[in-house]
C-alpha positions as CSV (number, residue, x, y, z in Angstrom):
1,X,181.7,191.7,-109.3
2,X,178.8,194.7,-109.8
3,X,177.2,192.5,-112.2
4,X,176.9,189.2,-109.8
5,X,175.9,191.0,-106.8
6,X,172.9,192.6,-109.2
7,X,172.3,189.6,-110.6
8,X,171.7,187.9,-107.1
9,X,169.5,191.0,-106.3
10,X,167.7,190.2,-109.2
11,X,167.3,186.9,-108.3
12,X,166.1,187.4,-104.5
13,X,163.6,189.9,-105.7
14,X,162.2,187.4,-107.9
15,X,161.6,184.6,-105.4
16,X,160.6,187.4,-102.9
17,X,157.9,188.2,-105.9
18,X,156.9,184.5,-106.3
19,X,156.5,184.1,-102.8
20,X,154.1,187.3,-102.5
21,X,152.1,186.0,-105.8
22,X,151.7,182.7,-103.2
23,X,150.3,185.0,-100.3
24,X,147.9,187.2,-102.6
25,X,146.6,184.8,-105.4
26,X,143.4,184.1,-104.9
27,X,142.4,181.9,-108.8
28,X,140.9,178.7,-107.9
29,X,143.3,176.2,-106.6
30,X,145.0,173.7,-109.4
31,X,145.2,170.3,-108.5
32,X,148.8,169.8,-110.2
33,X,150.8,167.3,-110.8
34,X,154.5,167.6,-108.7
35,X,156.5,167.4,-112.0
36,X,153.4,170.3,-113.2
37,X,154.1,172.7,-110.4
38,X,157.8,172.2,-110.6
39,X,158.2,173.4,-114.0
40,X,155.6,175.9,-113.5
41,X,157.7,177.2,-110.9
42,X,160.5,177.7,-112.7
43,X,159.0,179.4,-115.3
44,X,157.3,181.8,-112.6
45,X,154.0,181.3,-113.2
46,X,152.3,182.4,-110.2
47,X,149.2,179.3,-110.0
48,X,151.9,176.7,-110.0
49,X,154.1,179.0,-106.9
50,X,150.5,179.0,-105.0
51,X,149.7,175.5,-105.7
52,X,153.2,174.6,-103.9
53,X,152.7,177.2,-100.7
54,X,149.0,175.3,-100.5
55,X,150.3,172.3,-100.9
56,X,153.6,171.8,-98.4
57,X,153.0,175.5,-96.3
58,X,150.9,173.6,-93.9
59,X,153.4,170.7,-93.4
60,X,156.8,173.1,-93.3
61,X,154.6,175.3,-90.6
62,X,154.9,172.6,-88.1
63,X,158.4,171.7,-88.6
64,X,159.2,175.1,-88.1
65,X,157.1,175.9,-85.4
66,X,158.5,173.1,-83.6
67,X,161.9,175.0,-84.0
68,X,160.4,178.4,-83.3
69,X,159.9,180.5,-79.7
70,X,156.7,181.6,-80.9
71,X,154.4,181.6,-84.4
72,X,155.5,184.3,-85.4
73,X,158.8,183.3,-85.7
74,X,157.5,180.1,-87.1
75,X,156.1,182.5,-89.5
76,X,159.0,184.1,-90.9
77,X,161.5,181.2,-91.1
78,X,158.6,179.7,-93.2
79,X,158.8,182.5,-95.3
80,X,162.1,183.2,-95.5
81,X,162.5,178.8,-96.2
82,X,160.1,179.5,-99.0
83,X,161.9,182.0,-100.6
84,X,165.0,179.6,-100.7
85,X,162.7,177.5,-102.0
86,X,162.1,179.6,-105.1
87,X,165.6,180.2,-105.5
88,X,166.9,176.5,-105.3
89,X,164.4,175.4,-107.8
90,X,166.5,175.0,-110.4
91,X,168.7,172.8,-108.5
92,X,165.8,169.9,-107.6
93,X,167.3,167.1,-109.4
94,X,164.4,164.9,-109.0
95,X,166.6,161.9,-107.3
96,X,164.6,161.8,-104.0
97,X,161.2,163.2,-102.9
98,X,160.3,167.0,-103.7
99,X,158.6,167.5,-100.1
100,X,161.9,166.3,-98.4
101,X,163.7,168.7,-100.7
102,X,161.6,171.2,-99.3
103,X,161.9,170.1,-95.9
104,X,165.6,169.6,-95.4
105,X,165.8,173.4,-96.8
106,X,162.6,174.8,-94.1
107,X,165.3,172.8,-91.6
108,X,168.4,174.9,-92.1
109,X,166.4,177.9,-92.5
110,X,165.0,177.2,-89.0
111,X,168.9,176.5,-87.8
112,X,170.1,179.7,-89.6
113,X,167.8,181.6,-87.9
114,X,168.4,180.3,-84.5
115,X,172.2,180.8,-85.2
116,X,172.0,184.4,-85.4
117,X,171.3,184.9,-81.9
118,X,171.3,181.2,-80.0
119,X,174.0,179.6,-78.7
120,X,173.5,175.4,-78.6
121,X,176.5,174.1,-76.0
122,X,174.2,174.7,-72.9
123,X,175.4,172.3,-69.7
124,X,174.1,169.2,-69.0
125,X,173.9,167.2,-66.3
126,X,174.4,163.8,-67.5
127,X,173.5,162.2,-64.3
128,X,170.3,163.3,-64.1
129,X,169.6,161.9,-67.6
130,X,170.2,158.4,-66.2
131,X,166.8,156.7,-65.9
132,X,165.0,158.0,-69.0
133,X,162.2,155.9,-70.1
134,X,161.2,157.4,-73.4
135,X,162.3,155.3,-76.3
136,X,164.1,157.2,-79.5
137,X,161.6,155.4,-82.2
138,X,158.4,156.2,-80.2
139,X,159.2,160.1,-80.6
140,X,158.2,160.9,-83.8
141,X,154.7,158.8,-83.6
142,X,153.9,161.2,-80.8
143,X,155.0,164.8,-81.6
144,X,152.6,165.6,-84.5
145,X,149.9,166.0,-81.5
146,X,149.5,169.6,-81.2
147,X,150.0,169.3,-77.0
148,X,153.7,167.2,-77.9
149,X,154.4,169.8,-79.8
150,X,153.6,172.6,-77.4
151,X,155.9,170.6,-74.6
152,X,159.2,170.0,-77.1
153,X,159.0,174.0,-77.2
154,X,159.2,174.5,-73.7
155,X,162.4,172.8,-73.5
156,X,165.9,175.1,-73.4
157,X,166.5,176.0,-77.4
158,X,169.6,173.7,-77.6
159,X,167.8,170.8,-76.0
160,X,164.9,171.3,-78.2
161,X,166.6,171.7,-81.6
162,X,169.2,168.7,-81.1
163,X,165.9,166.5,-80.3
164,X,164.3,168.2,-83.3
165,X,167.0,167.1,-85.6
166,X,167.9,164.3,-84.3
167,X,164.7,161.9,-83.2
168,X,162.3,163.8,-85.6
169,X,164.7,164.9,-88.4
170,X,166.8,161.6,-88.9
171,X,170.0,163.6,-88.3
172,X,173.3,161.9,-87.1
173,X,174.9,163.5,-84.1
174,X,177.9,164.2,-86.2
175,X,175.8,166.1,-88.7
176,X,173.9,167.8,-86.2
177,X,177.6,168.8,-84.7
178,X,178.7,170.3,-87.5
179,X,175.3,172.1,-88.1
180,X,175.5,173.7,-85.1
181,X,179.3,174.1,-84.8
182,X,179.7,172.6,-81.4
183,X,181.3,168.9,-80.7
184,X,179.6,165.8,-81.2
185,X,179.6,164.7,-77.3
186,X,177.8,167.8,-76.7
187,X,174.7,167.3,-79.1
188,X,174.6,163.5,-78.0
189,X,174.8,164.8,-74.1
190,X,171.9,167.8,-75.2
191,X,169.5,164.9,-76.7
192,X,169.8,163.0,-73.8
193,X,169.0,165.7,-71.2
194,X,166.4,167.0,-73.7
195,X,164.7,163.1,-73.8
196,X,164.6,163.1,-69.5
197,X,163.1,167.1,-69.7
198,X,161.0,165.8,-72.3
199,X,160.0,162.9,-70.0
200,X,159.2,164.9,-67.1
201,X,157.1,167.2,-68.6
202,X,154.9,164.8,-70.7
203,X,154.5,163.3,-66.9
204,X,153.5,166.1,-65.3
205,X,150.8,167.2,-67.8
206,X,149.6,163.3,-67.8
207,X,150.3,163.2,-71.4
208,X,152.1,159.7,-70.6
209,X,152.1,157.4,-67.5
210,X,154.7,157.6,-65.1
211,X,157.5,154.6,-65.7
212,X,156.7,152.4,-62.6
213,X,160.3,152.5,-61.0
214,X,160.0,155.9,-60.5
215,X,156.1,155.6,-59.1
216,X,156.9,153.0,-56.9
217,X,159.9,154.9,-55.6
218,X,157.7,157.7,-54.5
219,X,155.6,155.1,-53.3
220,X,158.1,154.2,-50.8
221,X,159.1,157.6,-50.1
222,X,155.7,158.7,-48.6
């Protein structure tokens, strides 16, 4: 039992090291093959560990930060998804792509973190979600924009991470419900309240056009 819980120290410490060798390296940048900085990563060699922050840091930033209440906590899931990262290497089997390796592990570092101190069964109103005009394949062509971004995080954290997993992530609502350990109604009811929020903000920041329905309704009104 002594000898497992040092040998997982051991362990942490190592990918804690790797990822510190990423932060302070400064040789010239590699341009390595995957298959080159995979191996070069398990065998710790610090210009194949900085060749892979370089290379996917950028990328895993903006998944987190669309998870995150700020950078900095952006920040430190990246970093804490990084160190997983070096100690999971060994279990890339090379059946799919390495950077959605990477990215499915950034993901549940992101939901970890949020799980420590966020609860995800907020209430919805489902009536007011009724006459949503924002289509599920048009979401993830619009949220690399830095502005898209900046209005997914406004929304309630619930609202926010189910459309994070679910129009951006590819996530079923049955494995988002079991990720975030509440019912699958309730992360189908948060996407759809998060979609009209979504909606309504994009609107009033005139980041899309208003659907006409709702124009000419005010229309009428006035």
């Amino acid at each position: 039992m002594f000898y497992s819980i040092k040998k997982r120290a051991q362990t942490l410490f190592r990918a804690a090291l790797a990822l510190e060798n990423c932060l302070n390296y400064r040789a010239t940048r590699f341009n390595m093959t995957e298959e080159a900085i995979l191996q070069g990563c398990l065998k710790n060699h610090a210009a194949a560990q900085k060749e892979l922050y370089n290379r996917y840091s950028p990328k895993m930033l903006a998944v987190c930060y669309r998870f995150a209440h700020n950078r900095e906590d952006a920040e430190d899931m990246l970093q804490e998804g990084f160190i997983k990262v070096f100690l999971q290497m060994h279990t890339f089997q090379s059946k799919g792509a390495f950077e959605g390796w990477i990215r499915r592990i950034m993901v549940h570092t992101c939901i970890n973190h949020l799980k420590k101190n966020k609860r995800f069964n907020e209430s919805v109103d489902i009536i007011q979600a009724s006459s949503i005009q924002i289509r599920e394949e048009n979401i993830p062509s619009i949220v690399q924009a830095k502005q898209i971004v900046d209005c997914i995080r406004i929304l309630p954290v619930g609202y926010r991470t189910v459309l994070n997993l679910y129009a951006i992530e590819g996530y079923s609502h049955k494995e988002i419900s079991g990720m975030l350990d509440i019912e699958e109604s309730t992360s189908r009811s948060q996407y759809t309240r998060a979609r009209q929020m979504l909606e309504e903000i994009l609107i009033k920041r005139n980041l899309i056009p208003a659907a006409r329905e709702k124009t000419d309704r005010l229309t009428a009104i006035h």
